[in-house]
N, C-alpha and C positions, 0 to 999 in steps of 0.2 A: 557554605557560601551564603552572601547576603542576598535575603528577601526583597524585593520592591514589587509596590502597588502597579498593576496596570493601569496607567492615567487613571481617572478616576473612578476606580471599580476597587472590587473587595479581593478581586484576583490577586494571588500573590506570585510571584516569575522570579527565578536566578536573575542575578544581574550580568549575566553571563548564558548567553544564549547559543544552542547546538546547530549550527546548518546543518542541513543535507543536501546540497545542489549538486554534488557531483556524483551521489549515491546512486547505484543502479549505472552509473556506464565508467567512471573510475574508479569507484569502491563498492568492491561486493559486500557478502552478507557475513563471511568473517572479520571483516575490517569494522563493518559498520558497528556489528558486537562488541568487538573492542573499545571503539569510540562509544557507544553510549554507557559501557561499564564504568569506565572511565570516568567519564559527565557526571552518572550518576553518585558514583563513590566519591568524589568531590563535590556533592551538592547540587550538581544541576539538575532541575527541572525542565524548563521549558526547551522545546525540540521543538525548530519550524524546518517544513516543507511545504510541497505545491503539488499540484497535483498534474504537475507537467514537468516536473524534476525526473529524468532517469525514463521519461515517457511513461511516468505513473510508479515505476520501480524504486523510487525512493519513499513513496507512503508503503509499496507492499512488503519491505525489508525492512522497515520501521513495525509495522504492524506482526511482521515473524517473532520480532525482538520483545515488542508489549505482552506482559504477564509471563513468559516464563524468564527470560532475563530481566527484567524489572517490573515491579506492581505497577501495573496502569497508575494507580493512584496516586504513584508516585513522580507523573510527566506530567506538565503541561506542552500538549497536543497542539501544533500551530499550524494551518497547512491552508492556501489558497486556492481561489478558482478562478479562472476569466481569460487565463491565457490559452490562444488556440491557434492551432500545425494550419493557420490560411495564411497566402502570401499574401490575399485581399484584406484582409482583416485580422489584426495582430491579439483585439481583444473582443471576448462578447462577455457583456454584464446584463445579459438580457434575465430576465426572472426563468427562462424554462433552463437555459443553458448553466447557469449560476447552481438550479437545484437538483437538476440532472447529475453537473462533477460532484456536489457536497455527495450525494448518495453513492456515488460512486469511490470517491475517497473514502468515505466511512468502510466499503466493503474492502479495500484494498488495507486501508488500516486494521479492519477486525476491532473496530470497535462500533459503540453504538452514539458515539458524541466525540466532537473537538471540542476542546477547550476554547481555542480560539479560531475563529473561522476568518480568513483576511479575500477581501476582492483586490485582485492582482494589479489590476492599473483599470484605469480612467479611459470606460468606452464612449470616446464622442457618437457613438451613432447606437446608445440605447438610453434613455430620457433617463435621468440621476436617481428620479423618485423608483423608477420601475428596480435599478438596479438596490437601492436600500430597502426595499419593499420585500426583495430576497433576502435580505439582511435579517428584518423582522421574523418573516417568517421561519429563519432557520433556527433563531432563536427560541421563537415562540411553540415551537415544535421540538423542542431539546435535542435537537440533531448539532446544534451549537452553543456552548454557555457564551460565549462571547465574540464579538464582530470588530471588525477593524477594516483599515484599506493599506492599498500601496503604491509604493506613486502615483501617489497622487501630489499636484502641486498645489502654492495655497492658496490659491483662490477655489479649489477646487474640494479642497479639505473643509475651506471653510463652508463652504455650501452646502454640502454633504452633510456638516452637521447643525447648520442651522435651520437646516430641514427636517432633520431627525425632530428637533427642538420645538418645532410649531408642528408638524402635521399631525392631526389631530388619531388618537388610536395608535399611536406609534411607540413603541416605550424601548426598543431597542436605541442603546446610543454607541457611537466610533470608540471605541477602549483602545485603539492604537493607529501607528500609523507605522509603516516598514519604506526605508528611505534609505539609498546609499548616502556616508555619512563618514568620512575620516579626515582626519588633517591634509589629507590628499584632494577632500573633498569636501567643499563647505558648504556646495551652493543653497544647502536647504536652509540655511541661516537667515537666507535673505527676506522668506515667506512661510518657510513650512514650519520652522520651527518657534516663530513668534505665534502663528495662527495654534501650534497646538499646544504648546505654555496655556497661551487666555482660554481655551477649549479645555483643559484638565487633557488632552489624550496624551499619550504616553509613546513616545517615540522607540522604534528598534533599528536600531541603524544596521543595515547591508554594508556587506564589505567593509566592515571597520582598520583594517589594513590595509587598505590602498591598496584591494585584489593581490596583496600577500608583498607589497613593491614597501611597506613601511619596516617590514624584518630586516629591511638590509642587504636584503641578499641577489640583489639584482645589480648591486654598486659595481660588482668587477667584469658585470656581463649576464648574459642567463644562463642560469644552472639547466644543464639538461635534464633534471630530472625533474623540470620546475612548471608550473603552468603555461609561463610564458614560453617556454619552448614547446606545448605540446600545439598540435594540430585546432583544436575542437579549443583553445584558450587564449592561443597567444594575443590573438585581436582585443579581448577582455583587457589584458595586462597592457599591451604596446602603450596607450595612451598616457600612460603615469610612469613611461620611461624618460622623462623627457628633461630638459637642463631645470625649468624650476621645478618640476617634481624632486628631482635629485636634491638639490637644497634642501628643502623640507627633511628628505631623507638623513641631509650629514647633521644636522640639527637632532634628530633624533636618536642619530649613532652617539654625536657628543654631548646626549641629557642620560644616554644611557651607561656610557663609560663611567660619568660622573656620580652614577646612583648603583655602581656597578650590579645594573641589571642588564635585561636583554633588550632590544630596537620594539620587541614584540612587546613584550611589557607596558614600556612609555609609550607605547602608541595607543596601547590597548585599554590602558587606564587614563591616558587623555578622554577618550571617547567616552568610556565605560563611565566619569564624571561631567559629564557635560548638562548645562541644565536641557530639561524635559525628558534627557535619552533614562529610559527605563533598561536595557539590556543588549547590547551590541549583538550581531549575531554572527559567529564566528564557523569557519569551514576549516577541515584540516584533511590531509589526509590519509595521516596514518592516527594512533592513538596517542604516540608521540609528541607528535607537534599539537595534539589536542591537550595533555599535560602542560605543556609549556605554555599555553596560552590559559589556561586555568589558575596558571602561578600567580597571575596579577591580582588575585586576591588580597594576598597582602602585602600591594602596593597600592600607594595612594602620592601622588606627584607631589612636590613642595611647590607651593607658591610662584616663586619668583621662575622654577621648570615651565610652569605653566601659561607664564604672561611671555615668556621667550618664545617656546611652541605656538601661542596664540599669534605671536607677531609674525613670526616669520612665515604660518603659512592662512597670513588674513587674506579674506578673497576682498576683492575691488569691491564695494557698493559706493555706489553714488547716486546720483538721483534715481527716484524719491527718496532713497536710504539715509543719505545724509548730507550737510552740505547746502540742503535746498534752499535753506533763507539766505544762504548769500546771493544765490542766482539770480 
């Protein structure tokens, strides 16, 4: 599989990246096996998690898996912190809570370093500096080779790193940013992905399938055996059921028919080329459907595939975006 730079660092990442969101409460530790054997013997590297995926269960089944089913050396390690079980407070990016989960993930992973260390989302209620301040430090202490964030929007990316950028002693810089991101979903177009282009950071788009709604396979209804049918998901999916979701969708059934490939494919190589994205980050859940979504390797959309896909699922901007000098 092909290498790309993490924005601008020396890190090298699959352009094809392994979730683990559902790992520890729908896929256990034979499944998970499969799916990283799989990753692995196709190339893949980079593997992200959180450390609230599975309620911690998905770093400890990833960490089973590291070194005797594949050489640590041979993952790049993605895993988050900041998300927390309060119904008052959804995030802390405080510096003691930040380095509390890092240490805590590291023992659940069994190792002694992530590759990449990401803050989960944007705590309005811990000062910016305090939260990149744990950034530094996890760095500066090798408990992390590299930092990023995640939803974050961008004004808020930008801030983040324009701070990085002046505050004085500070030498850790943002190497990514994790953003939901499909033709199902464009909105970070409008800010986050111009803010991290001129920044060099390097985007990983979430849910590059439109929560699994771009395969297709929700056209005739939901599959019972499908997310959107389960309990703990359907909310996730419901939203991208909808009449112009569905469009988007037969557009991709007829760019796929046409290149006879799969719905997965053209969707998954639309994203997988988009500028600044460094590596979609893909969920599956069986080994299966993890093969299948590997295949886009070698696929690369034509041109004219691509300006069709682009039109039909362009999102509205207008002011400031565009438009403005006529006003």
């Amino acid at each position: 599989m092909e290498q790309r730079h993490l924005g601008r660092t020396g890190l090298r990442v699959s352009r094809i990246g392994l979730g683990t969101l559902t790992w520890g409460r729908d896929i256990g530790e034979e499944a998970a096996a499969e799916q990283v054997k799989t990753f692995w013997e196709a190339g893949g590297t980079l593997v992200d998690t959180a450390d609230v995926y599975g309620g911690g269960e998905a770093e400890y089944l990833l960490g089973r898996l590291v070194g005797g089913l594949v050489p640590r050396r041979d993952l790049v390690i993605a895993t988050k912190a900041g998300s927390v079980p309060d119904p008052d407070r959804r995030f802390d990016g405080s510096r003691g809570h930040l380095l509390d989960a890092l240490d805590a993930s590291l023992d659940r992973l069994g190792t002694d370093y992530v590759d990449l260390w990401q803050v989960h989302a944007f705590d309005p209620a811990t000062p910016l500096e305090e939260t990149l301040q744990a950034l530094d430090l996890a760095v500066s202490s090798g408990r992390a080779r590299y930092a990023g964030v995640s939803n974050y929007c961008g004004w808020q990316l930008a801030k983040a790193a324009t701070w990085q950028l002046a505050a004085p002693g500070v030498r850790t810089r943002i190497a990514s940013t994790q953003m939901e991101y499909s033709l199902l979903q464009r909105g970070v177009e409008r800010e986050v992905l111009p803010a991290a282009l001129d920044l060099g950071i390097g985007l990983l788009p979430s849910s590059p399938l439109g929560r699994g709604v771009l395969t297709g396979k929700y056209r005739d209804g939901v599959p019972a055996d499908s997310r959107g049918a389960s309990d703990s998901m359907a909310a996730f999916v419901d939203p991208y059921l909808d009449e112009a979701a569905g469009r988007i969708v037969d557009a991709v059934v007829t760019a796929a028919r046409g290149l006879a490939v799969t719905p997965l494919e053209v969707a998954l190589a639309w994203i997988r080329d988009r500028p600044a994205v460094v590596a979609p980050i893909v969920g599956a859940r069986t080994s299966a459907q993890l093969g299948a979504a590997l295949s886009v390797e070698a696929l690369s959309l034509p041109e004219e595939i691509c300006r069709a896909l682009d039109d039909v699922s362009a999102p509205v901007h207008r002011y400031p975006d565009q438009d403005w000098s006529t006003l």
